[in-house]
DOVEX-964639 format. One record per atom (N, C-alpha, C): residue in three letters; x, y, z. Coordinates in pm, whole numbers, padded with zeros to 5 digits, always signed. Example, Ala and Ser with C-alpha at 12.3 -4.5 7.8 and 13.67 -1.06 7.14 Angstrom:
2
Ala+01319-00569+00780/Ala+01230-00450+00780/Ala+01320-00330+00780/Ser+01285-00225+00708/Ser+01367-00106+00714/Ser+01290+00003+00787/
//
This chain:
154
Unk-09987-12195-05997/Unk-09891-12302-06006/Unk-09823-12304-06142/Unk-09906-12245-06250/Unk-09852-12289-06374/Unk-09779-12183-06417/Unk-09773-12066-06317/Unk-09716-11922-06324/Unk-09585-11963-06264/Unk-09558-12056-06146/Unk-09432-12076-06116/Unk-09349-12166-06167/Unk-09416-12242-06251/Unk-09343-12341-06323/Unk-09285-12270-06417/Unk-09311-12189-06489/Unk-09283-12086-06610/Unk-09175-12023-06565/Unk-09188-11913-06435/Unk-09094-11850-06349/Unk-08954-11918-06363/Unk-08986-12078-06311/Unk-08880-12175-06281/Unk-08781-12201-06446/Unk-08897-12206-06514/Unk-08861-12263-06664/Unk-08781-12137-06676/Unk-08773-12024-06690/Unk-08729-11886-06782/Unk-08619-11856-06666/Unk-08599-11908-06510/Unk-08486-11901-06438/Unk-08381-11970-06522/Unk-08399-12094-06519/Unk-08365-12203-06563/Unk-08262-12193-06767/Unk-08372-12127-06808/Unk-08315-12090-06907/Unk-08205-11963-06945/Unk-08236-11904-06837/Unk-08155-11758-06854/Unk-08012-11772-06778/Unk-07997-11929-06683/Unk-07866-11956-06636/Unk-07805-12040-06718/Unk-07896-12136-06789/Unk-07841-12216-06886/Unk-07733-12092-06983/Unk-07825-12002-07035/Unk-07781-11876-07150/Unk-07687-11857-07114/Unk-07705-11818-07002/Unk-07521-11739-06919/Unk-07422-11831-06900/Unk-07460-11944-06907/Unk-07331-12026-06813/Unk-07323-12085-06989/Unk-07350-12058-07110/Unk-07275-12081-07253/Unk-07229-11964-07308/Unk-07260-11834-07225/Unk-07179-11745-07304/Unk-07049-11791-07283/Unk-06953-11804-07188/Unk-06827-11823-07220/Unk-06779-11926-07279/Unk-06834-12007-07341/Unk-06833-12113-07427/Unk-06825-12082-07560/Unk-06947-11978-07583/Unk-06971-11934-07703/Unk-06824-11815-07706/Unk-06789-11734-07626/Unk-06711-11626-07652/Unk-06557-11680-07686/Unk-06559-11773-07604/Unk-06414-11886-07605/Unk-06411-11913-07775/Unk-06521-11967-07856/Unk-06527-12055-07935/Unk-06489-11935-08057/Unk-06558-11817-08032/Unk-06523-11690-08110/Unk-06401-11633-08091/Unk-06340-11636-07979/Unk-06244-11581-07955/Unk-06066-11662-08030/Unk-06146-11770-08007/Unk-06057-11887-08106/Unk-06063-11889-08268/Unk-06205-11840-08282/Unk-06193-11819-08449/Unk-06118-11737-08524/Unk-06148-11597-08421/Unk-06086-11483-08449/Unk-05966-11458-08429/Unk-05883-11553-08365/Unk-05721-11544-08327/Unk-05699-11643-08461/Unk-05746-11729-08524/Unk-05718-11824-08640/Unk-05748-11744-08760/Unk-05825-11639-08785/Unk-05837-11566-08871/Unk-05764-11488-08870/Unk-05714-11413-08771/Unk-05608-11342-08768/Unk-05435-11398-08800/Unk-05427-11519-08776/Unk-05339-11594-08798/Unk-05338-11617-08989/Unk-05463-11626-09004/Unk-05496-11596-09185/Unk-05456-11520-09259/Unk-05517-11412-09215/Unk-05435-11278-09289/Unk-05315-11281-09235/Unk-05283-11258-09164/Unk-05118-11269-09180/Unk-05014-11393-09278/Unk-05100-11473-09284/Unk-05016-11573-09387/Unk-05029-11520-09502/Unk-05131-11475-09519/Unk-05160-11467-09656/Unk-05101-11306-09698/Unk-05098-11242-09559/Unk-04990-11101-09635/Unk-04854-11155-09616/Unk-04818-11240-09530/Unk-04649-11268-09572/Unk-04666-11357-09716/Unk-04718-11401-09745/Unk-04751-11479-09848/Unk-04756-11357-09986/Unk-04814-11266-09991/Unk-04792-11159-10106/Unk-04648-11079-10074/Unk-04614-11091-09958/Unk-04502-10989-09945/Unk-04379-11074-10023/Unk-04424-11208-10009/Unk-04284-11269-10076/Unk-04299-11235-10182/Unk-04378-11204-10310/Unk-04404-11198-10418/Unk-04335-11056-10473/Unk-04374-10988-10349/Unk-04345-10845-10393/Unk-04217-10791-10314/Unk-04108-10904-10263/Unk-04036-10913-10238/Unk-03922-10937-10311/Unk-03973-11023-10383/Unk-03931-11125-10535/Unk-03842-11244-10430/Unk-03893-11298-10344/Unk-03812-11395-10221/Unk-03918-11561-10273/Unk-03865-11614-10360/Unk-03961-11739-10412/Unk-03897-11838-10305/Unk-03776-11833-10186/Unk-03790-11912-10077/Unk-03948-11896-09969/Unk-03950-11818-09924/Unk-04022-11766-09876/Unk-04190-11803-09931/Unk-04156-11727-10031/Unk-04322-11799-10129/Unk-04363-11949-10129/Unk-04237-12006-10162/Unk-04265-12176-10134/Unk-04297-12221-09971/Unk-04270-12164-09858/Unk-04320-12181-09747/Unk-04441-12201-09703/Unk-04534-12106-09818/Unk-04648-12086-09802/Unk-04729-12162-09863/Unk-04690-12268-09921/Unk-04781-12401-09989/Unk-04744-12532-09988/Unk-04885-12572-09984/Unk-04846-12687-09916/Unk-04799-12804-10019/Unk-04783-12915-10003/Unk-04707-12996-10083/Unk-04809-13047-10160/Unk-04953-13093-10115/Unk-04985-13127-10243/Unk-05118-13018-10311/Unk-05065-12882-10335/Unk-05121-12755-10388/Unk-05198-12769-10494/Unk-05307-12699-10500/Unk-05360-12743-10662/Unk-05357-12606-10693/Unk-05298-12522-10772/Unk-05314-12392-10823/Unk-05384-12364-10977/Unk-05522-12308-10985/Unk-05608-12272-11142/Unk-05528-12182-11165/Unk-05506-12187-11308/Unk-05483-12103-11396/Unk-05468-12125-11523/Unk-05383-12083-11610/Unk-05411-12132-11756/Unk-05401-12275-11776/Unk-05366-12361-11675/Unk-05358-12468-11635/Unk-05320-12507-11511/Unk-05412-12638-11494/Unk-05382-12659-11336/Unk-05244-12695-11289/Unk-05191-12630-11216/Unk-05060-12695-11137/Unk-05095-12793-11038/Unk-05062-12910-10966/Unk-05073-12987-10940/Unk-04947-13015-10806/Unk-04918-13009-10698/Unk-04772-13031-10617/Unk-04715-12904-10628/Unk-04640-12885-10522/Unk-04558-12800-10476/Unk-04466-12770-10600/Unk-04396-12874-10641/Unk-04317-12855-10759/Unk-04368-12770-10860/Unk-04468-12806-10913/Unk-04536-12780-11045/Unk-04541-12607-11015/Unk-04683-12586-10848/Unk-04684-12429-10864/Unk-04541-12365-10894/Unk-04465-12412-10799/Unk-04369-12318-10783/Unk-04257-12283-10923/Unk-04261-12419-11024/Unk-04254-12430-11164/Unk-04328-12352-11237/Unk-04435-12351-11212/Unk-04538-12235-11296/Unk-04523-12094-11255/Unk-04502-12102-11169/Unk-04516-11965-11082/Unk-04374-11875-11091/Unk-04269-11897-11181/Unk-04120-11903-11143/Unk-04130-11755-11209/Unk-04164-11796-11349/Unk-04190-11670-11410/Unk-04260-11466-11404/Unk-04375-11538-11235/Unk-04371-11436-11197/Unk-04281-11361-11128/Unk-04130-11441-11096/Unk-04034-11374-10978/Unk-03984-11319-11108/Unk-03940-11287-11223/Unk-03845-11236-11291/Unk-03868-11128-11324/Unk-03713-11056-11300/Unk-03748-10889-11290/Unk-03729-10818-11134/Unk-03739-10731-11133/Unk-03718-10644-11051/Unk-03871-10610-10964/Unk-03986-10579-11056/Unk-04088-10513-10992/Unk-04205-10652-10997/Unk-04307-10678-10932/Unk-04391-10790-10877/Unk-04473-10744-11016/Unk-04551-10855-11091/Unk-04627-10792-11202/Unk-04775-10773-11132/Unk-04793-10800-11109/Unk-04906-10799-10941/Unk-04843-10764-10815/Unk-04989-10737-10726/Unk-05015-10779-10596/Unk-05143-10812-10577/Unk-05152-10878-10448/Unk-05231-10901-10417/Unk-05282-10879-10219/Unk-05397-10832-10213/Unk-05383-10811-10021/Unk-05576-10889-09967/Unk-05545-10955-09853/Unk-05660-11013-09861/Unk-05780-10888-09774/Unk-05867-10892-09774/Unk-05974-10816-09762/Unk-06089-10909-09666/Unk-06071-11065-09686/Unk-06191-11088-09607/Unk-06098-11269-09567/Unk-06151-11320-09457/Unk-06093-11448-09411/Unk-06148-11534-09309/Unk-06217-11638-09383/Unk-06305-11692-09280/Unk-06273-11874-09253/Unk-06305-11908-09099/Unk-06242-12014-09108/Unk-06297-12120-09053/Unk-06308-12245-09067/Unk-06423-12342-09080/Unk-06399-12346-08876/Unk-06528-12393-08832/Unk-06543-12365-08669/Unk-06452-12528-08636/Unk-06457-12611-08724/Unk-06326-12698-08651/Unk-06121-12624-08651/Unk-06125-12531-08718/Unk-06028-12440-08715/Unk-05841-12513-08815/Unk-05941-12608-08897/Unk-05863-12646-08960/Unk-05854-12611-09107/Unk-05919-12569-09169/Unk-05930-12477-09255/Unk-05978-12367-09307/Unk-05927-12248-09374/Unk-05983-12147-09403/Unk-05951-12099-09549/Unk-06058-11974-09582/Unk-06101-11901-09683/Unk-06037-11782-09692/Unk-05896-11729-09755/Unk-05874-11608-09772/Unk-05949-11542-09924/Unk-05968-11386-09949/Unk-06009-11385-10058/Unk-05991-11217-10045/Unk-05930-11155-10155/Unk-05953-11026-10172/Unk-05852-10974-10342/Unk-05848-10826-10383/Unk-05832-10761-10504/Unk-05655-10813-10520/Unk-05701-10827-10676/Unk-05496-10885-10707/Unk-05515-10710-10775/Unk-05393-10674-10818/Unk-05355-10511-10856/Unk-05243-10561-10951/Unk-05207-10484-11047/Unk-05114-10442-11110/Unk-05036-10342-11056/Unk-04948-10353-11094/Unk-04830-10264-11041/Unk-04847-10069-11055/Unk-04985-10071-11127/Unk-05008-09908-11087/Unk-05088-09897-11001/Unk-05157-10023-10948/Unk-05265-10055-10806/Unk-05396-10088-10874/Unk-05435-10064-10988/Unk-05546-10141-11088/Unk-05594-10237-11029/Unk-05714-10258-10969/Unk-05771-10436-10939/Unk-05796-10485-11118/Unk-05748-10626-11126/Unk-05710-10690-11245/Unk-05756-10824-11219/Unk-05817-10843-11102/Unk-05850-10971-11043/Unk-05906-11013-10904/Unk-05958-11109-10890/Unk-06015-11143-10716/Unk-05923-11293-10682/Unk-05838-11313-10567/Unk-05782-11413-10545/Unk-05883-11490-10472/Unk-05888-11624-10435/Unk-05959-11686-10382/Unk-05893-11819-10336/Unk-05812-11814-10207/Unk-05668-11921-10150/Unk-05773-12001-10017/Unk-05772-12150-10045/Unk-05788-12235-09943/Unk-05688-12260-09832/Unk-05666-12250-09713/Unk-05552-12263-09680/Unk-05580-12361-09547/Unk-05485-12458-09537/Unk-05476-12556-09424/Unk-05367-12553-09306/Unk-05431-12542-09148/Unk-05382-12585-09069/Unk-05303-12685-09050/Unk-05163-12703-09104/Unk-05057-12838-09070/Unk-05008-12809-08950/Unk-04952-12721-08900/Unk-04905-12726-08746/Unk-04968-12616-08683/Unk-04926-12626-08605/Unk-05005-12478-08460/Unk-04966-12390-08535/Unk-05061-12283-08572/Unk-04976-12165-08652/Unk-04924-12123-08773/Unk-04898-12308-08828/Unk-04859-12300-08938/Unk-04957-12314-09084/Unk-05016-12224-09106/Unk-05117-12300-09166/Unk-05053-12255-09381/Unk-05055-12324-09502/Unk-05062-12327-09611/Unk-05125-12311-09693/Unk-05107-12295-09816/Unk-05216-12274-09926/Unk-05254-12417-10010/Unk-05398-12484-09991/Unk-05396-12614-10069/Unk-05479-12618-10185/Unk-05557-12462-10205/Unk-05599-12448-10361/Unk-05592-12271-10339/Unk-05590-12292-10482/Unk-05590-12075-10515/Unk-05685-12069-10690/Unk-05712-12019-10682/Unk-05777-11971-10803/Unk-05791-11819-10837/Unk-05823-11754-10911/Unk-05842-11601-10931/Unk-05945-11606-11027/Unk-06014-11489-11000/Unk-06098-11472-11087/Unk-06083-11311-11088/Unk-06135-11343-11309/Unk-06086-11176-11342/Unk-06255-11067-11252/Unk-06164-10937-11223/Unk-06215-10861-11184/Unk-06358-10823-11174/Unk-06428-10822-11348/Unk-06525-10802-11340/Unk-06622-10924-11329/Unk-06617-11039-11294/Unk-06662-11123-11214/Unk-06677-11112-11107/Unk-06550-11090-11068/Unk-06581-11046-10907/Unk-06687-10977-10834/Unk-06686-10888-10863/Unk-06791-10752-10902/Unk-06939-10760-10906/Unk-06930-10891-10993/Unk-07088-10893-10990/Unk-07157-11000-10891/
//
C-alpha cells in the first residue's frame, strides 16, 4: 500500500514537472528576447558614438540619467552636456561593445556590461549601463559607470 502511494506521489509529481515546463520555457524565452532587445540598444547606443550622431546618442537615455565619471552627471541635460566633448572630431576617442546582458525576471530592468577600446582597439576600460524598460521595446540608460581596465580584470 505504501508502495502505491509513492507510485501515485512520483506520478503526480512528474505531471506536475511537465505541465511547468512550458511555463518555465515561456518565462526564459521572454528573458532571452529582452536580453536580446539589450544588446541591441546598447550596440545602437555605441554605434551613435562611433557614428559621431549625438541625436541618436541622446535617444538612448533616459531623462533622469545618472552618469559616474570625473563627476556625476545628473539628467539628460547634464550627460549629454558632459558627454558633448566626446562627439568632437572626426574619429570616436573610444568604443565600446557589450559582451554580457542580464535582465531582472520582472523584465523591467537590465544589466549591460562589457570592454570600452581606444581607437587602436586597446581595452582601456569595463562599461557597466543600467538600462530601463519605458515602452515595449524601448528600453534606456538610467546609470553607467566604467571602470578602468585593470579592475575589471581582477
Amino acid at each position: 500500500m505504501n508502495q502505491c502511494r509513492l507510485s501515485h506521489f512520483l506520478l503526480c509529481a512528474a505531471v506536475a514537472l511537465v505541465g511547468a515546463l512550458p511555463v518555465c520555457a515561456a518565462a526564459q524565452s521572454q528573458t532571452t528576447q529582452l536580453q536580446t532587445q539589450v544588446f541591441a540598444a546598447e550596440r545602437a547606443f555605441a554605434k551613435s558614438m562611433a557614428e559621431r550622431d549625438e541625436k541618436a546618442f541622446a535617444e538612448h537615455i533616459a531623462d533622469e540619467a545618472v552618469f559616474f565619471g570625473r563627476t556625476t552627471l545628473r539628467g539628460k541635460a547634464q550627460v549629454l552636456a558632459g558627454w558633448a566633448r566626446f562627439f568632437v572630431g572626426h574619429q570616436a576617442p573610444f568604443s565600446w561593445e557589450p559582451d554580457q546582458v542580464e535582465v531582472l525576471e520582472s523584465g523591467s530592468l537590465a544589466l549591460s556590461t562589457g570592454p570600452v577600446r581606444d581607437p587602436s582597439g586597446k581595452t582601456i576600460a569595463r562599461f557597466n549601463s543600467i538600462w530601463r524598460l519605458e515602452a515595449p521595446g524601448v528600453w534606456r540608460v538610467i546609470f553607467d559607470k566604467g571602470s578602468p581596465a585593470e579592475a575589471a580584470a581582477q
